[in-house]
C-alpha positions in Angstrom: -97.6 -174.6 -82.2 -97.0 -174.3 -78.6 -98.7 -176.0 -75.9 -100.0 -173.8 -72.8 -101.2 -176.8 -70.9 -97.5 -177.4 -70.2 -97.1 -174.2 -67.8 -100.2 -175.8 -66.0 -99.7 -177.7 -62.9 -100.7 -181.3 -63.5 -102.9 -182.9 -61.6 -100.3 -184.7 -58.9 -99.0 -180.9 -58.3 -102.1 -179.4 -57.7 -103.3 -182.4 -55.2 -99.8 -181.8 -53.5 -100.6 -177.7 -53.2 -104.2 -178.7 -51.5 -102.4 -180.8 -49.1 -100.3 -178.1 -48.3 -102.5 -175.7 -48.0 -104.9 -177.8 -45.8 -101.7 -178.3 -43.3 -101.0 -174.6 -43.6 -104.6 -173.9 -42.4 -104.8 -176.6 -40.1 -102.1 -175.5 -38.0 -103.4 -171.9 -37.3 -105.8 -172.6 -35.7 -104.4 -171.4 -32.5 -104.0 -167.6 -33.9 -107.6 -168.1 -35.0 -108.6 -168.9 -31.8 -106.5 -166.1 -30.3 -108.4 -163.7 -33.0 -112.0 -164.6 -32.4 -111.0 -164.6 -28.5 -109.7 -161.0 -28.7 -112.7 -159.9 -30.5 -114.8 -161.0 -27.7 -113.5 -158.9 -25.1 -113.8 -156.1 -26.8 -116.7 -156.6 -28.3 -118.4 -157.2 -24.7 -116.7 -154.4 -23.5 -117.4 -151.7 -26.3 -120.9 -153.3 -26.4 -120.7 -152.5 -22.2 -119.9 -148.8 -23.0 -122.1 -148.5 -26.0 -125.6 -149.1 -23.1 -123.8 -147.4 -20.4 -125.2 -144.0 -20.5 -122.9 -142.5 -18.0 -119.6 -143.5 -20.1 -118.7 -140.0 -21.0 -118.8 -138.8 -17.7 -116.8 -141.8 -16.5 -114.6 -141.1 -19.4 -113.9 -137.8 -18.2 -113.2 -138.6 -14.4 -110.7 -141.5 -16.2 -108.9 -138.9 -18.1 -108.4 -136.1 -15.1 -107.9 -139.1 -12.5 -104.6 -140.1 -14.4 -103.8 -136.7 -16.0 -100.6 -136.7 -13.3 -99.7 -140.0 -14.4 -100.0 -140.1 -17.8 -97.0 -139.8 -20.1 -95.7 -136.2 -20.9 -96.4 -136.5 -24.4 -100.0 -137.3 -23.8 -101.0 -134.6 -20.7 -101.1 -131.3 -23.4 -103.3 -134.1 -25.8 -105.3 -135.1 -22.8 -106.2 -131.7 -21.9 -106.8 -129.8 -24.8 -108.4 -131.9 -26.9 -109.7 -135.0 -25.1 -111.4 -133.7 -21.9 -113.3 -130.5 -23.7 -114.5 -133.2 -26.2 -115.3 -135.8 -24.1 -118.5 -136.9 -25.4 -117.1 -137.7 -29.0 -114.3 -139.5 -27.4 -116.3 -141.9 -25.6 -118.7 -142.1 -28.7 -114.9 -143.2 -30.6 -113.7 -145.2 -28.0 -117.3 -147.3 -27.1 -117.8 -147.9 -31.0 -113.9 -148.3 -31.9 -114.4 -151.6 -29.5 -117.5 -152.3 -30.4 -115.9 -152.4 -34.3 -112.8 -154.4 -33.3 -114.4 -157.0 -31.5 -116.6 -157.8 -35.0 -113.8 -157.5 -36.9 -111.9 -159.5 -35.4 -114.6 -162.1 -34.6 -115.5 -162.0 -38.3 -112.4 -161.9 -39.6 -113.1 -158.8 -41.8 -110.2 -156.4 -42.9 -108.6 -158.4 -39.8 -105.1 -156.7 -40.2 -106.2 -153.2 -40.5 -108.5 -153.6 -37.3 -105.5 -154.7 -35.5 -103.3 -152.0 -36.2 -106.6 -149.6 -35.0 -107.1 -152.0 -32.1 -103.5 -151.5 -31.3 -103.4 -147.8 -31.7 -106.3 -147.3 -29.4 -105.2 -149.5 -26.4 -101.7 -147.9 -26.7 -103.8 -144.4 -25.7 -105.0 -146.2 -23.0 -101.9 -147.4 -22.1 -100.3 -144.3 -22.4 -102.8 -142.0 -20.8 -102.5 -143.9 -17.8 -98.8 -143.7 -18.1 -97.6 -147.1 -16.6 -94.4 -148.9 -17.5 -94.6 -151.6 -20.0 -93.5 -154.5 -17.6 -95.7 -153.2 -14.8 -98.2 -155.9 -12.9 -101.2 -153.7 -13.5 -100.2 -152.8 -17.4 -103.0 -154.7 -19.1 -102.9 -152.5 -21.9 -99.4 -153.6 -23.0 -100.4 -157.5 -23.3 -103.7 -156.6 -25.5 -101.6 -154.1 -27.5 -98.6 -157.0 -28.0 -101.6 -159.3 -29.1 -103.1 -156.8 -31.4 -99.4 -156.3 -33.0 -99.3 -159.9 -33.5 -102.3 -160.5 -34.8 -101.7 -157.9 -37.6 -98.0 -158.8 -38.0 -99.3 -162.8 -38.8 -102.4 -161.1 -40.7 -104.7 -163.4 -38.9 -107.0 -162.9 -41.7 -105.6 -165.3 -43.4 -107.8 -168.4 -42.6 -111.0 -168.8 -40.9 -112.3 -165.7 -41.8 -114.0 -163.4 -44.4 -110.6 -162.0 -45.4 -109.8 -165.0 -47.1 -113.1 -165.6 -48.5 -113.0 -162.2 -49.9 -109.4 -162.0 -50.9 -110.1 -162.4 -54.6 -112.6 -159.3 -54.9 -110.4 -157.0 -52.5 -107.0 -157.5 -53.0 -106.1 -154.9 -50.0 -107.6 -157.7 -47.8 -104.7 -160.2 -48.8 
């Protein structure tokens, strides 16, 4: 008869995969940091938008105010769609930061937030139509950090993600 506990680890190998995996986890620490950070701002900034109850207006003066400078891609978007609908775009955009920031505090479906993170401040980025190496071009920076934080799936330690991993595999 055949033995299963043979394909089993023994207990020096699983004592050496803990180790591991503590190091592993221990030295991320700075892309959790550089998660929960991101999540702050915009949280505090969606929240911001969220009470302001002016935002759509403001949204609207934003979009015509750089309609000249925004890429060519984006103008047609911009006008026929965005400013007619302004009110559900600031309802998105106030709520889409509000939802990132406790995503990404939380660490819940971390990567997919990122990618929607990403996609939204590239919007931004490209309705205001500045280069990517400009001084003013804040956009770019959070949408390199939102890229990275999905491409290292920041998820993976500190956070509900891995918690949950078992349960909801698309979280892993």
């Amino acid at each position: 008869m055949y033995d299963i506990r043979c394909l089993l680890p023994g207990n020096d190998e699983m004592s050496r995969l803990n180790e591991f995996t503590k190091k592993k986890t221990a030295k991320l620490w700075p892309i959790t940091l550089l998660r929960v950070y991101t999540g702050v701002f915009f949280l505090k900034y969606g929240f911001g938008k969220i009470t302001n109850p002016n935002f759509a207006d403001g949204l609207s003066g934003f979009v015509t105010g750089n309609l000249d400078k925004s890429y060519g891609f984006m103008r047609p978007f911009l006008e026929a769609v965005v400013l007619p609908n302004h009110g559900i775009f600031a309802f998105l955009v106030a709520w889409g930061e509000l939802v990132l920031g406790v995503a990404l505090i939380l660490g819940l479906a971390t990567r997919y937030a990122a990618i929607a993170g990403a996609f939204m401040v590239a919007m931004f980025w490209f309705t205001k139509g500045q280069g990517f190496l400009a001084s003013q071009n804040h956009d770019a920076v959070w949408f390199m950090i939102l890229v990275v934080l999905a491409a290292v799936h920041a998820g993976r330690v500190h956070s509900l993600d891995e918690k949950l991993k078992d349960r909801f595999r698309f979280l892993s």
